[in-house]
C-alpha positions as CSV (number, residue, x, y, z in Angstrom):
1,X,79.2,120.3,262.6
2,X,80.8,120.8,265.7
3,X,84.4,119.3,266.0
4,X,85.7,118.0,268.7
5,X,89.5,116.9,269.3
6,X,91.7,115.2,271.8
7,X,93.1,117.2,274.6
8,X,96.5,118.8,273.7
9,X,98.3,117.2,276.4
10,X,97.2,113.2,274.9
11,X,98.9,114.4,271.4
12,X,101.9,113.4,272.1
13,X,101.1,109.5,273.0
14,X,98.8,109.5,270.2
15,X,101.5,110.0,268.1
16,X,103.8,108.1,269.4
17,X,101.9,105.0,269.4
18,X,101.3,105.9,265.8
19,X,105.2,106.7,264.8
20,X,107.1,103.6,267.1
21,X,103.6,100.9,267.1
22,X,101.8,100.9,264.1
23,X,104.1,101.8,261.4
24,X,106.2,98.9,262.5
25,X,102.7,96.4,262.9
26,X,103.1,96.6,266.8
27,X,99.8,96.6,268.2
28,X,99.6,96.7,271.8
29,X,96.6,96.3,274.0
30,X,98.0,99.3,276.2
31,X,98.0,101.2,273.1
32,X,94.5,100.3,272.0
33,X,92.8,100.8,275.9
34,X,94.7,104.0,275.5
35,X,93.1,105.0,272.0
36,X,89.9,104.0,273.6
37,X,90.0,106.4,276.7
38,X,90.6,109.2,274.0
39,X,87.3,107.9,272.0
40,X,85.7,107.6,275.2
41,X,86.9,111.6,276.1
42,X,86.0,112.2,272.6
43,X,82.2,111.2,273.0
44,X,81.9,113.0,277.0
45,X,83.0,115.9,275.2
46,X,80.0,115.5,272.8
47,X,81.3,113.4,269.6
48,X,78.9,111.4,268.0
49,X,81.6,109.8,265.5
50,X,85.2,109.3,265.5
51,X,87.3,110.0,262.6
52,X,90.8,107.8,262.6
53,X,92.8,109.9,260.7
54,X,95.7,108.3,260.0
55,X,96.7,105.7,257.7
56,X,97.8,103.2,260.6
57,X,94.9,103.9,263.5
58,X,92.9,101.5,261.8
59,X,95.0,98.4,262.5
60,X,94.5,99.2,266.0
61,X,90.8,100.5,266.4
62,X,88.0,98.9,265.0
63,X,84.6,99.8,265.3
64,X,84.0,97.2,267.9
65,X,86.4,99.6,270.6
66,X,84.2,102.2,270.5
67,X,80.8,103.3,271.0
68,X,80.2,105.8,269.1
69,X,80.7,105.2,264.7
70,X,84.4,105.2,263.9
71,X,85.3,105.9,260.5
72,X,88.0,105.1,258.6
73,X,89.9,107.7,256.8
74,X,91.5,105.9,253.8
75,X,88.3,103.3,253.7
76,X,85.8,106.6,252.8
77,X,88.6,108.0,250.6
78,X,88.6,105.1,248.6
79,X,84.7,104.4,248.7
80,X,84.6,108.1,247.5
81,X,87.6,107.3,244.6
82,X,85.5,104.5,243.7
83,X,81.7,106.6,243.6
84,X,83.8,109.4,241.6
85,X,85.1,106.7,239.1
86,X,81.4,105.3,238.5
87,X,79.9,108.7,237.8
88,X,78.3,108.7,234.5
């Protein structure tokens, strides 16, 4: 696996769409064109997935934003939880 991140210089926004949007249920469509340009960065660079790896990204990206698979965090931690649980 070869991981790929966003550029240093976007970390800031990307959190601070995160910390002043989402935990307060603002979703903006400058925010989400923004998250978008990062996914879109992401996959020039050579991702074939995106990870959204925080709690809140998922209220603003869907898979439907993105080309490549996005993958929510807390829904595979749960599906996981859940497989674990059902183990005989």
């Amino acid at each position: 696996i070869h991981v790929v991140t966003p550029k240093e210089s976007e970390y800031a926004k990307i959190y601070r769409v995160i910390t002043d949007e989402l935990t307060f249920g603002v979703l903006r469509q400058e925010s989400r064109e923004y998250y978008q340009s990062v996914i879109q960065e992401l996959e020039t660079s050579g991702a074939q997935g995106v990870i959204l790896g925080c709690t809140e990204i998922p209220l603003l990206i869907k898979q439907k934003d993105a080309k490549i698979p996005v993958i929510d965090s807390t829904t595979a931690h749960a599906k996981a939880a859940v497989q674990f649980a059902l183990q005989d």
